[in-house]
gemmi code that builds the backbone of each chain (N, CA, C; Angstrom):
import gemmi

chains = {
    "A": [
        ("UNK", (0.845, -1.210, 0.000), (0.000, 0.000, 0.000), (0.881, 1.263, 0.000)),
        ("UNK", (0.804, 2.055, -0.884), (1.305, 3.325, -0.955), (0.635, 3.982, 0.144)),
        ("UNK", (1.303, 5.164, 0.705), (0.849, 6.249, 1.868), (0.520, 7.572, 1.457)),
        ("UNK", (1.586, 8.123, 0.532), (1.942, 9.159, -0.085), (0.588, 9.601, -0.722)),
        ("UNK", (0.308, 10.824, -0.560), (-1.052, 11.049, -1.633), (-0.895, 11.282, -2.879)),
        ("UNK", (-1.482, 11.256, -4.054), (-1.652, 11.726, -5.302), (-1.073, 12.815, -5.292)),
        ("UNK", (-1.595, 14.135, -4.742), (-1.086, 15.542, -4.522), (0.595, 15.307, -4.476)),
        ("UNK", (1.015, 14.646, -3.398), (2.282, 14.879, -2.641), (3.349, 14.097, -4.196)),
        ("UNK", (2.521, 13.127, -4.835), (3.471, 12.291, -5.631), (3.622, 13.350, -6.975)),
        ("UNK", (2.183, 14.133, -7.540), (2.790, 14.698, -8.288), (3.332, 16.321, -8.440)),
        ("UNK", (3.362, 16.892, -6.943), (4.264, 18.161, -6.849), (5.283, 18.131, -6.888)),
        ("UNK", (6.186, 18.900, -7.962), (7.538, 18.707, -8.288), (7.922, 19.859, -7.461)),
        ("UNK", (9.313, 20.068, -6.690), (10.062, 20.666, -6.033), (10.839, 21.303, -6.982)),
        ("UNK", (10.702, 22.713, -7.408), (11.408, 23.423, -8.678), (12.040, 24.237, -7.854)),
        ("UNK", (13.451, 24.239, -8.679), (14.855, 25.102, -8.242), (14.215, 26.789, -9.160)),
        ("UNK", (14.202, 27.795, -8.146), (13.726, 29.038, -9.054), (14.911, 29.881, -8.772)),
        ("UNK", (15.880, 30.198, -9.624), (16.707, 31.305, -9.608), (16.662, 32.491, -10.256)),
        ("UNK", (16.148, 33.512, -8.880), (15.917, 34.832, -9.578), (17.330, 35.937, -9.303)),
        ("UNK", (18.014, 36.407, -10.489), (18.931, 37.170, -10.368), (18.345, 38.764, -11.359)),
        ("UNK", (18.743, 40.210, -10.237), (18.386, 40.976, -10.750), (20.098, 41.891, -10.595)),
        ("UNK", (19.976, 42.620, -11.416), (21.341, 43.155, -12.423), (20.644, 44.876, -11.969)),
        ("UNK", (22.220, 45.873, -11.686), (22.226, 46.956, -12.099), (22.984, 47.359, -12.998)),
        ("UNK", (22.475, 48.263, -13.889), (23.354, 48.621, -14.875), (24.379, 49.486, -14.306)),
        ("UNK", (25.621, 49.854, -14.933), (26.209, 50.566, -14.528), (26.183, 52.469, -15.087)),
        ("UNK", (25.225, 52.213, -16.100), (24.754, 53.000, -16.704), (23.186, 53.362, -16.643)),
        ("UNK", (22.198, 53.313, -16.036), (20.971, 52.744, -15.686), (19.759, 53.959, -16.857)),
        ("UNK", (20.315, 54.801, -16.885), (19.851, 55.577, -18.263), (20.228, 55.071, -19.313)),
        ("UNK", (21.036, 54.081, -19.807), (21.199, 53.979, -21.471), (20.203, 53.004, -21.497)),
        ("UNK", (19.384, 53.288, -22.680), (18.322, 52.425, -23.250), (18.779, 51.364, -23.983)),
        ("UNK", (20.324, 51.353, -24.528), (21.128, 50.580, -25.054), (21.754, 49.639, -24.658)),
        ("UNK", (22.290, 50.163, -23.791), (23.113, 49.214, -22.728), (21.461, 48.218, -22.322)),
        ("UNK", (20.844, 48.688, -21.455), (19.996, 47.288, -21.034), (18.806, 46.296, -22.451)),
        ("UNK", (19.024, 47.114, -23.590), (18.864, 46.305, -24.622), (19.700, 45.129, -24.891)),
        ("UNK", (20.972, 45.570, -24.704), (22.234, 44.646, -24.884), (21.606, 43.525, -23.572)),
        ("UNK", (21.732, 43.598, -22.666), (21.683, 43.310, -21.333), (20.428, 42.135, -21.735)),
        ("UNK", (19.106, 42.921, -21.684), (17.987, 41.897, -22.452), (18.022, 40.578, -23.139)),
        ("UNK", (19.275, 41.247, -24.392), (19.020, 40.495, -25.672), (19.720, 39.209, -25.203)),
        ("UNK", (20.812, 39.593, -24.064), (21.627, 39.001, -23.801), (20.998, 37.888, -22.811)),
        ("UNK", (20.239, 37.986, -22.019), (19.292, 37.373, -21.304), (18.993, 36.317, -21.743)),
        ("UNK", (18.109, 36.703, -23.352), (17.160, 36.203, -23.989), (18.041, 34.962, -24.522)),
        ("UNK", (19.255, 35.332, -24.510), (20.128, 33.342, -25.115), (20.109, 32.539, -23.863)),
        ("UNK", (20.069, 32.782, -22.549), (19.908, 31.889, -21.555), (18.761, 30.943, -22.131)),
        ("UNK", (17.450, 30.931, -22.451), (16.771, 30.321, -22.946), (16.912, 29.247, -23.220)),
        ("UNK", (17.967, 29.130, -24.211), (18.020, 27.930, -25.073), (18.595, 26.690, -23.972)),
        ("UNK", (19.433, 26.954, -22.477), (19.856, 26.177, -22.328), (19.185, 24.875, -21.808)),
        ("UNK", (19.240, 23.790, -22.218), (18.545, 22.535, -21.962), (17.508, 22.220, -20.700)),
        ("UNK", (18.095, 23.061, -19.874), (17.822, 22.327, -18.097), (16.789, 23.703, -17.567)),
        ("UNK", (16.702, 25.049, -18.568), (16.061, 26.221, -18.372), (14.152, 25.827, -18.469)),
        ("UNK", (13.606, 25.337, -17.900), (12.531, 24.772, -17.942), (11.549, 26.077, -18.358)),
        ("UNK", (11.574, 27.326, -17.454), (10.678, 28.427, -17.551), (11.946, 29.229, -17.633)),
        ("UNK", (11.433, 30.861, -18.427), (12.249, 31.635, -18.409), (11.638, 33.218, -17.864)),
        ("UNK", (11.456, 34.144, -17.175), (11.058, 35.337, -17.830), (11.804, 36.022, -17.649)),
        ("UNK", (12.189, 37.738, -18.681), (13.298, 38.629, -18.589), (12.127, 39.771, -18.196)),
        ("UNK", (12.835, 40.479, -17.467), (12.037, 41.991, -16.733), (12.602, 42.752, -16.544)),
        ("UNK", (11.854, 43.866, -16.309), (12.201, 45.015, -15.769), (10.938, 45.925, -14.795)),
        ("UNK", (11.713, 46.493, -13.639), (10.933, 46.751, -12.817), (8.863, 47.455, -13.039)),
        ("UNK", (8.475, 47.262, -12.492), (6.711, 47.252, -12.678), (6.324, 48.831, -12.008)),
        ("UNK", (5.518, 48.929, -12.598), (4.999, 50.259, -11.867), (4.094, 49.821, -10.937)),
        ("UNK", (4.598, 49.332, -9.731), (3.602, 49.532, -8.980), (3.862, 50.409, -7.909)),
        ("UNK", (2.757, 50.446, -6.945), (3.023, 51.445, -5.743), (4.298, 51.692, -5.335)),
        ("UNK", (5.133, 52.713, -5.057), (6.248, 53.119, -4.428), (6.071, 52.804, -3.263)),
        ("UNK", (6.860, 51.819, -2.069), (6.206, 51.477, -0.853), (8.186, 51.710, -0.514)),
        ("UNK", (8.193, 51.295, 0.853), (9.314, 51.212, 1.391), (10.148, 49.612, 1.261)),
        ("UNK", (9.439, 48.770, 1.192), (9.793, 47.668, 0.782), (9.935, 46.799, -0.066)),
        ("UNK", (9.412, 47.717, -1.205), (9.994, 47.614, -2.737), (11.351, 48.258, -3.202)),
        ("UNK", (11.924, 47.055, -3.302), (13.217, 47.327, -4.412), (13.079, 47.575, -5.789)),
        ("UNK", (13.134, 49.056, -6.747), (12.835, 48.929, -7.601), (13.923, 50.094, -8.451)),
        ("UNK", (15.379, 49.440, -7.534), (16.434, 50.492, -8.276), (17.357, 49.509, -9.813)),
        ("UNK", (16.790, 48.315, -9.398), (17.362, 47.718, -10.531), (17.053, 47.788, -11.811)),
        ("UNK", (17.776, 47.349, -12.328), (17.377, 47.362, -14.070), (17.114, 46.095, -15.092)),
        ("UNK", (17.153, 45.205, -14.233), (16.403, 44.126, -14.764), (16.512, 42.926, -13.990)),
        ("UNK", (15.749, 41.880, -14.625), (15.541, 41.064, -13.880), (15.433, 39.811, -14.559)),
        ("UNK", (16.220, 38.293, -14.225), (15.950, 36.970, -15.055), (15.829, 36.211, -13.599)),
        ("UNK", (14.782, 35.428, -14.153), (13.911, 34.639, -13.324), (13.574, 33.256, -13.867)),
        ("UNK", (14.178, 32.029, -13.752), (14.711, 31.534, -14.357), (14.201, 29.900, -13.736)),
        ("UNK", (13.229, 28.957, -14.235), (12.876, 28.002, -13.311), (13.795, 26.035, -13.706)),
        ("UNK", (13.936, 25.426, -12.341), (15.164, 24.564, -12.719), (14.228, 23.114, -12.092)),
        ("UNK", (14.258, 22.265, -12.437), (13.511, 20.559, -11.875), (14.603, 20.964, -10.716)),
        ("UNK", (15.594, 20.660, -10.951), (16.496, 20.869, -9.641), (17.976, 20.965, -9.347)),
        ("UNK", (18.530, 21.039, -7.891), (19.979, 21.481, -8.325), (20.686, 21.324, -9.320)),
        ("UNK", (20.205, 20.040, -9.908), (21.601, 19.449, -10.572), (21.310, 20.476, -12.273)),
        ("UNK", (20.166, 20.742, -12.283), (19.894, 21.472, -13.126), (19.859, 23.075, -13.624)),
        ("UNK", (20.476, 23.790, -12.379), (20.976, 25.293, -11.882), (22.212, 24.840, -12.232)),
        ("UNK", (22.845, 23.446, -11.344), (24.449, 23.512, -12.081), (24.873, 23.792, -13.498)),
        ("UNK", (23.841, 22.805, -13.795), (24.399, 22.672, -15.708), (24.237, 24.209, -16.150)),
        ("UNK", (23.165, 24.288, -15.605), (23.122, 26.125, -16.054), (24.273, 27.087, -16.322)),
        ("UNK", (24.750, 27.008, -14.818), (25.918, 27.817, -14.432), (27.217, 27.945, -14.989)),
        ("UNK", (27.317, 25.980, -15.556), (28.736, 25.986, -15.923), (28.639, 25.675, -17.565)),
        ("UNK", (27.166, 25.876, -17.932), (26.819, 25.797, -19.298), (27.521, 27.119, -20.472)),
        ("UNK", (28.104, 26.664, -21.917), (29.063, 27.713, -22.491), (27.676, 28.587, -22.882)),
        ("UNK", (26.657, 28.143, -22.946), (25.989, 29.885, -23.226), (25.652, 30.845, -22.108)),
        ("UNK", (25.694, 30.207, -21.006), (25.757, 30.908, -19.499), (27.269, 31.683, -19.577)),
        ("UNK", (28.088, 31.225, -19.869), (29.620, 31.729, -19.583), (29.724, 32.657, -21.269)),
        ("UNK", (28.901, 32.784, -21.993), (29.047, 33.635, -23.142), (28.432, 34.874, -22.717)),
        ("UNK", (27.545, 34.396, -22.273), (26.576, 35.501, -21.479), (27.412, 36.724, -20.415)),
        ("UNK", (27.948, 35.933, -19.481), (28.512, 36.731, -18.641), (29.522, 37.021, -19.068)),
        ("UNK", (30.394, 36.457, -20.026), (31.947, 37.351, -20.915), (31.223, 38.629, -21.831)),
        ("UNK", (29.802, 38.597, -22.946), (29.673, 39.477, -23.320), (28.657, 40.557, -22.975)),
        ("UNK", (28.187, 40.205, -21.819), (27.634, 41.155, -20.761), (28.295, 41.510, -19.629)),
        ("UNK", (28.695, 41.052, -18.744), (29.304, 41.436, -17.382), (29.846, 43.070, -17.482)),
        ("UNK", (30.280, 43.430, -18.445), (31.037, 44.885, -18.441), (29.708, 45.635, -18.173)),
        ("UNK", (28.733, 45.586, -18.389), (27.308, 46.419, -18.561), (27.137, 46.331, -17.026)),
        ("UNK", (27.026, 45.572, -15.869), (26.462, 45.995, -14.683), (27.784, 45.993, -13.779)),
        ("UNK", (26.941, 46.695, -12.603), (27.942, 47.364, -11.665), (27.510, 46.109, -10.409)),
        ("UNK", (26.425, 45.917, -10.258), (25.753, 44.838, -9.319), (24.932, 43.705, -9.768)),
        ("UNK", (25.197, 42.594, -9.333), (23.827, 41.246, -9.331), (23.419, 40.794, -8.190)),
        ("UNK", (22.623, 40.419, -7.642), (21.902, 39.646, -6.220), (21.267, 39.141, -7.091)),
        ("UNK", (21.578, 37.429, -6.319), (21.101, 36.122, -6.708), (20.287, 35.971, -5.753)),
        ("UNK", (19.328, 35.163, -5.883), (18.210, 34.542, -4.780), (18.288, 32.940, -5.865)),
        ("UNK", (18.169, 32.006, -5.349), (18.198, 30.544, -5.412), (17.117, 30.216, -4.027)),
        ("UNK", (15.879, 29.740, -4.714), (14.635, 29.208, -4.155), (14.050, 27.643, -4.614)),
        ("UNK", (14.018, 27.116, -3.453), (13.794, 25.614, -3.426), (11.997, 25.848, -2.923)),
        ("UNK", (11.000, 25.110, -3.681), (9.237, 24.999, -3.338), (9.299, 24.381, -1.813)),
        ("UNK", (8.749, 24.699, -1.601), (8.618, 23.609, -0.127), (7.299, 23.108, -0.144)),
    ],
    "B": [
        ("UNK", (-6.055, 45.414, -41.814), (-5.001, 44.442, -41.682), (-3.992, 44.961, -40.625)),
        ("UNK", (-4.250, 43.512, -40.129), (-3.166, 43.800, -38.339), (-1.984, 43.361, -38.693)),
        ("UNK", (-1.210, 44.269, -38.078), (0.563, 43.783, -38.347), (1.259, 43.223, -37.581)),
        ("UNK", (0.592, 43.042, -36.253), (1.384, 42.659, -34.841), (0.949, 41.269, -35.182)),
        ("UNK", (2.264, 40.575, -35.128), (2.385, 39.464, -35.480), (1.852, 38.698, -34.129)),
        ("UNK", (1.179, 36.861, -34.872), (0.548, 36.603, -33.574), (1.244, 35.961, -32.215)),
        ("UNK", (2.868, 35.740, -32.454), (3.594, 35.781, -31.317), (3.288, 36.756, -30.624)),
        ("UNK", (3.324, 37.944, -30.805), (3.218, 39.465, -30.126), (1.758, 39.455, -29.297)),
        ("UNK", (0.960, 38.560, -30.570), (-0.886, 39.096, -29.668), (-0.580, 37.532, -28.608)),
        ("UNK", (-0.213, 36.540, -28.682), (-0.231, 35.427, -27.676), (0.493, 35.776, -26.335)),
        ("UNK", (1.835, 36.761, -26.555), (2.501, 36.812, -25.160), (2.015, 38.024, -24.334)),
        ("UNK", (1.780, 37.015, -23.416), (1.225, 37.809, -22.207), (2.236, 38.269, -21.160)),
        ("UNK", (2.140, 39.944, -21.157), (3.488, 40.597, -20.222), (2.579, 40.061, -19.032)),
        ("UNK", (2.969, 39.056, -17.986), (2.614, 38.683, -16.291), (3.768, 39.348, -15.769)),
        ("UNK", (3.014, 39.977, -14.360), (3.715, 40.571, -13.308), (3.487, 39.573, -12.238)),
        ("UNK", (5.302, 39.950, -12.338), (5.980, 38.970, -11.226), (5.759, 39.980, -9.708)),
        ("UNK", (5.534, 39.196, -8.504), (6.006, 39.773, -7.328), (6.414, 38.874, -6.551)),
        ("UNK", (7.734, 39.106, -6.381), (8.475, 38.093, -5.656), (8.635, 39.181, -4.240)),
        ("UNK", (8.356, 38.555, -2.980), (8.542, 38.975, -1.806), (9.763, 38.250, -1.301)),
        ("UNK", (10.875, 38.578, -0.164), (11.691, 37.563, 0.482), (11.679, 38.258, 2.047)),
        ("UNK", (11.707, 37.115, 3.014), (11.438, 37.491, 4.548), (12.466, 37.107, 5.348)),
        ("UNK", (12.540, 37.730, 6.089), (13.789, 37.681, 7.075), (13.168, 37.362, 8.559)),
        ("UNK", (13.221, 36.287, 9.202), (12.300, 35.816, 10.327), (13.245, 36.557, 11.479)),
        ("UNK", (12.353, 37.075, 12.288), (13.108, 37.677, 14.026), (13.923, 36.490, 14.438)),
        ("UNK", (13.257, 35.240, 14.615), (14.084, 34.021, 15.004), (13.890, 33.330, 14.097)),
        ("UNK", (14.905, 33.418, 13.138), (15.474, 32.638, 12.008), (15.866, 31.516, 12.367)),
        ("UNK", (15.818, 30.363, 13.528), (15.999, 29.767, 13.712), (14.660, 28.824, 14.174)),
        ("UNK", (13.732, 29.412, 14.465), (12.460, 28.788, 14.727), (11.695, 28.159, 13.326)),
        ("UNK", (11.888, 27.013, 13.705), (10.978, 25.396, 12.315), (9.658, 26.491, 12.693)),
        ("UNK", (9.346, 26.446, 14.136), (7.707, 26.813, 14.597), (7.141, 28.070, 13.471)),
        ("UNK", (8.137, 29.022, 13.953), (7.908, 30.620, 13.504), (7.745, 30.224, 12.281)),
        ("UNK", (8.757, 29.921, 11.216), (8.909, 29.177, 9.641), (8.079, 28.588, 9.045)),
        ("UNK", (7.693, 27.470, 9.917), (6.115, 26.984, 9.675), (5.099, 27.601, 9.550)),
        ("UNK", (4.916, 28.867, 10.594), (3.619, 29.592, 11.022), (3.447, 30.592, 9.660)),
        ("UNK", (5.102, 31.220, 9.498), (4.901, 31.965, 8.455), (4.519, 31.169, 7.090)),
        ("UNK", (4.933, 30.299, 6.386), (4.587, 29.344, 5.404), (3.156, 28.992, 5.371)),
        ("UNK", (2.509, 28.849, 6.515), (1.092, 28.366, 6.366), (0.033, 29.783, 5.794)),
        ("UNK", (0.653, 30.657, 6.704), (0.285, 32.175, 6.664), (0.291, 32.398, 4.944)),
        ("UNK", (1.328, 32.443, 4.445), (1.998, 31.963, 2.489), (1.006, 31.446, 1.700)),
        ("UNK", (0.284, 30.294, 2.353), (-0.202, 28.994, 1.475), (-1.829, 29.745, 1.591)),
        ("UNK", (-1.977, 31.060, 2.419), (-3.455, 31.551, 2.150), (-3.351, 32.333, 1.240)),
        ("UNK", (-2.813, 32.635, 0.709), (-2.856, 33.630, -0.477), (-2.881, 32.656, -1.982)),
        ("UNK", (-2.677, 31.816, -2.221), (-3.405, 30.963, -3.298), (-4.157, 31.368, -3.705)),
        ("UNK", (-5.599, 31.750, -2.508), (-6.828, 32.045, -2.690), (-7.541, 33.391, -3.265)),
        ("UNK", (-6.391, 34.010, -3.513), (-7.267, 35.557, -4.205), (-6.966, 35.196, -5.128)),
        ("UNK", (-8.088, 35.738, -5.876), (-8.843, 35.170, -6.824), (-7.778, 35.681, -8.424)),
        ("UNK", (-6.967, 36.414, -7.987), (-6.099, 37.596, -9.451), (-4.718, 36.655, -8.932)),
        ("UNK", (-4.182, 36.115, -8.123), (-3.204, 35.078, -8.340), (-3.642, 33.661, -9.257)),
        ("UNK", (-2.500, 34.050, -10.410), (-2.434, 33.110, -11.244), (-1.597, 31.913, -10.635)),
        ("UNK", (-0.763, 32.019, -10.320), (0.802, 31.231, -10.352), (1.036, 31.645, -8.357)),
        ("UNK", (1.554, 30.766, -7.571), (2.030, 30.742, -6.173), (3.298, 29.840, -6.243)),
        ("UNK", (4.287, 30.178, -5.673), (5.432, 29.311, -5.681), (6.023, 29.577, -3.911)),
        ("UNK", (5.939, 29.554, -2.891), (6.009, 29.086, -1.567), (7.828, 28.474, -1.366)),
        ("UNK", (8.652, 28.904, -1.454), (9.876, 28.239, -0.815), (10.713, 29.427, 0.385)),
        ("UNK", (11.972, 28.454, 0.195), (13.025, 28.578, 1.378), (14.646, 28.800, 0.195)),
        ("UNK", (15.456, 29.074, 0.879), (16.517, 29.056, 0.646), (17.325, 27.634, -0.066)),
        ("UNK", (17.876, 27.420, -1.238), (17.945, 26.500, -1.839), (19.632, 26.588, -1.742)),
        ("UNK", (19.836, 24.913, -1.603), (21.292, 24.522, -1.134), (22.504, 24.797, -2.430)),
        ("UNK", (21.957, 25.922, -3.195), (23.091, 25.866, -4.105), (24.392, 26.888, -3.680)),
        ("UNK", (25.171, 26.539, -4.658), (26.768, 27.098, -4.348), (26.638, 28.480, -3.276)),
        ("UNK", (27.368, 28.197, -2.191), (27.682, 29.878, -1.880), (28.862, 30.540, -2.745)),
        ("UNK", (28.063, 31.376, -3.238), (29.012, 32.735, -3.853), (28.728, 33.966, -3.460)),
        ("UNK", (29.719, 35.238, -3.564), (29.404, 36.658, -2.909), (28.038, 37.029, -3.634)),
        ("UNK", (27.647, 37.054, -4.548), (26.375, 37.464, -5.406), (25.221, 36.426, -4.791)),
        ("UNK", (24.911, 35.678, -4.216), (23.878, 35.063, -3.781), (23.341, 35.788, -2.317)),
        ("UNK", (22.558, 35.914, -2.386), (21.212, 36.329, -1.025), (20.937, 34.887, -0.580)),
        ("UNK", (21.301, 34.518, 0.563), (20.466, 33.226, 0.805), (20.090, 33.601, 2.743)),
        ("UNK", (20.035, 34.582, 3.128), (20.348, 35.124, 4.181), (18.399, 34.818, 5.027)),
        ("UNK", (18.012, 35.115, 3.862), (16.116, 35.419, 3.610), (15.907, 33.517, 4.846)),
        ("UNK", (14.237, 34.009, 5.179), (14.239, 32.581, 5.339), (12.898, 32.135, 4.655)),
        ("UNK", (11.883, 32.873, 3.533), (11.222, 32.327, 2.941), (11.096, 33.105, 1.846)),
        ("UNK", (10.659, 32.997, 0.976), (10.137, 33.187, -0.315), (9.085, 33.268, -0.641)),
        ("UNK", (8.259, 34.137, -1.592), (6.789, 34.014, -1.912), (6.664, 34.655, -3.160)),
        ("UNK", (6.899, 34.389, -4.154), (6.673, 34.342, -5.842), (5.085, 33.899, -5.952)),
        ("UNK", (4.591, 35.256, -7.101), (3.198, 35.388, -7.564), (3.137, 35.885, -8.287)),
        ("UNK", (2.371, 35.324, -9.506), (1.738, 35.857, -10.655), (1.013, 36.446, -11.143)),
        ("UNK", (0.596, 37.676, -11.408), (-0.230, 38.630, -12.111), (-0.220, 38.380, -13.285)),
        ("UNK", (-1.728, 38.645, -13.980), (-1.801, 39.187, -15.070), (-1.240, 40.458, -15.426)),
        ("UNK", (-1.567, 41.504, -14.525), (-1.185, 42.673, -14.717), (-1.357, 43.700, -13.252)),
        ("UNK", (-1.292, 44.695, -13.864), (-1.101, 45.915, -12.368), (-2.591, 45.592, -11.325)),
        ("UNK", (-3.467, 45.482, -12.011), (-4.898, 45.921, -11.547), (-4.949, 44.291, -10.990)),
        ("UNK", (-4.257, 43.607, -11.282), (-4.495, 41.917, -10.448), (-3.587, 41.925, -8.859)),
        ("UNK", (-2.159, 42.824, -9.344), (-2.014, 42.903, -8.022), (-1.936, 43.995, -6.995)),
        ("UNK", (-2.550, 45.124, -7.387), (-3.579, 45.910, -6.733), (-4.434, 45.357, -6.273)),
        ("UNK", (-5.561, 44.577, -6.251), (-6.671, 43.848, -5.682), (-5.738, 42.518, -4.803)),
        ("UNK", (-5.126, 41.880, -4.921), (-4.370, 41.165, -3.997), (-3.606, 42.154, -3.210)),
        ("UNK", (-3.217, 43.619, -3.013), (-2.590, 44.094, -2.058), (-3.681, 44.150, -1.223)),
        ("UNK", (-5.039, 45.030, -1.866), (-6.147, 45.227, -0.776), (-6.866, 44.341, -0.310)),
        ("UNK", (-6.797, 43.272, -0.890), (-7.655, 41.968, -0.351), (-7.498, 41.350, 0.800)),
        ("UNK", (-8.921, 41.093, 1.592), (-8.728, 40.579, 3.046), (-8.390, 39.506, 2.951)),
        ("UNK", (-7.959, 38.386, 2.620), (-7.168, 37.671, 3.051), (-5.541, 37.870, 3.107)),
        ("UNK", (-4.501, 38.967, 1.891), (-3.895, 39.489, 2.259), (-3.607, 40.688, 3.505)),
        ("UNK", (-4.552, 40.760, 3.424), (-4.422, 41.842, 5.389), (-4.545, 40.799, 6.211)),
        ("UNK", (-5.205, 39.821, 6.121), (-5.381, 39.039, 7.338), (-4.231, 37.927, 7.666)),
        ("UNK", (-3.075, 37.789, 6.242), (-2.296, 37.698, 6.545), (-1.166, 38.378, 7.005)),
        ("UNK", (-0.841, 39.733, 6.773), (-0.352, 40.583, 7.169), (-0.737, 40.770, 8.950)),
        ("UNK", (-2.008, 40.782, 8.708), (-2.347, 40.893, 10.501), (-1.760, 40.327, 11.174)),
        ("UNK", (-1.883, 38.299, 10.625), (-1.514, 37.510, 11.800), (-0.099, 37.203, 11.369)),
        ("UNK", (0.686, 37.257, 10.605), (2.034, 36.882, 10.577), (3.369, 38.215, 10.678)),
        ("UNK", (2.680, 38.944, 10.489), (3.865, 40.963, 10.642), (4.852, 40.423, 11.489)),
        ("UNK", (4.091, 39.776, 12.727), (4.763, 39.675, 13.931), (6.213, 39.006, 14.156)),
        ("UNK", (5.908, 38.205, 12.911), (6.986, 36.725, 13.133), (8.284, 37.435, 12.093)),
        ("UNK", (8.074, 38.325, 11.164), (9.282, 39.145, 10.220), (9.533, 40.499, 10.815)),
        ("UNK", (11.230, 40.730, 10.665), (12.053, 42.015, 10.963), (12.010, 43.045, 9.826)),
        ("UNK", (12.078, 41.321, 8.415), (12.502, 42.791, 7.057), (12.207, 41.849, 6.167)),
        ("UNK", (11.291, 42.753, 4.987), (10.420, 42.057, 4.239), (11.271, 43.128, 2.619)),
        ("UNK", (11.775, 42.529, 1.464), (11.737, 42.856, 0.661), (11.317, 42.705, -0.596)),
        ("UNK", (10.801, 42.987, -1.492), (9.530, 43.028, -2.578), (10.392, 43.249, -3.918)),
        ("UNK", (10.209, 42.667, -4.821), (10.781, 43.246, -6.287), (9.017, 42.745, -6.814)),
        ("UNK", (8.705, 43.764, -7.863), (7.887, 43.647, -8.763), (8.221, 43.986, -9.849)),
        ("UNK", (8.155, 43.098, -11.161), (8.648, 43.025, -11.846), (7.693, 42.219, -12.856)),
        ("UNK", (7.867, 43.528, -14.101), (6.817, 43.096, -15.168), (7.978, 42.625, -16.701)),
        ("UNK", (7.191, 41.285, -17.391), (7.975, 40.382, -18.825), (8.365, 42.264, -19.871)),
        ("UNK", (9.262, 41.639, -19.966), (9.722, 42.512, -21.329), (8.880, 41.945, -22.787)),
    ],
}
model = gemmi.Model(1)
for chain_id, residues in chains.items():
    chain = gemmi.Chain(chain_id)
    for i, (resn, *xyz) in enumerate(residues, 1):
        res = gemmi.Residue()
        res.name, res.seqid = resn, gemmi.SeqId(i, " ")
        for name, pos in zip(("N", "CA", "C"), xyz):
            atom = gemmi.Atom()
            atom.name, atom.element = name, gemmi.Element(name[0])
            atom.pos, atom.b_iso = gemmi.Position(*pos), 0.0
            res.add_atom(atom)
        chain.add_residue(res)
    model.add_chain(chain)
structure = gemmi.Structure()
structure.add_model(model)
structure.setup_entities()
């Protein structure tokens, strides 16, 4: 006899890595085009299950909104082993050789479902 | 004759709001729990598309990672006016009511698809 419920067997535990970028330039419309486009090849990599690229929302100005950044990739993974491949994947490392000069800051957040 | 091609009319810009919490006793399963259950009521307004509920995920420490947080709460909007009505909505106050207590420092990115 199984114990486990239906529910519990088919919720998958997804690795979500959200990293948001300042430009070092945060007025050029160019620079975070570059930045974007540059985003937009993470995509392809195998283990990238969900993708979305952003930029901050107009919503309410509150005190506990962070909304000095300039963009944002949000990025969903089955699981660790699948953030790894990410990381040490050559379009991940193309990415950050022909972007990295464009921001001054990144904060990573790496989120496990519970 | 429409020119916006129908990739353009299918993608839907969703607003992201990712919250991250910093517990007074970051060490309390209890508090962690209390806050998480507090998490799992917001499913229920009715303009959340998407709920994703985690913790801090065991990947690499590097200087660019935040893993400091002790929960997570990723949500999906359609748009501004979906999570406007989830800010004012009583079950979001009523979580706010009963859980404020258990967080020091709450930070918010909202963030809308390019």
């Amino acid at each position: 006899m199984i114990n486990a419920s239906p529910l519990k067997i088919m919720k998958k535990k997804q690795l979500i890595h959200h990293v948001f970028f300042w430009l070092k330039n945060p007025d050029s419309k160019e620079e975070l085009n570059k930045l974007l486009e540059g985003l937009q090849t993470l995509s392809k990599i195998e283990t990238v299950r969900k993708i979305h690229i952003g930029v901050p929302a107009s919503t309410e100005k509150r005190d506990v909104v962070e909304s000095s950044y300039s963009a944002s990739e949000l990025l969903f993974f089955d699981d660790l082993a699948g953030q790894k491949t990410y990381q040490d994947h050559p379009i991940h490392q193309a990415f950050v050789k022909n972007c990295s000069h464009l921001w001054q800051k990144v904060v990573v957040y790496d989120v496990v479902d519970v």
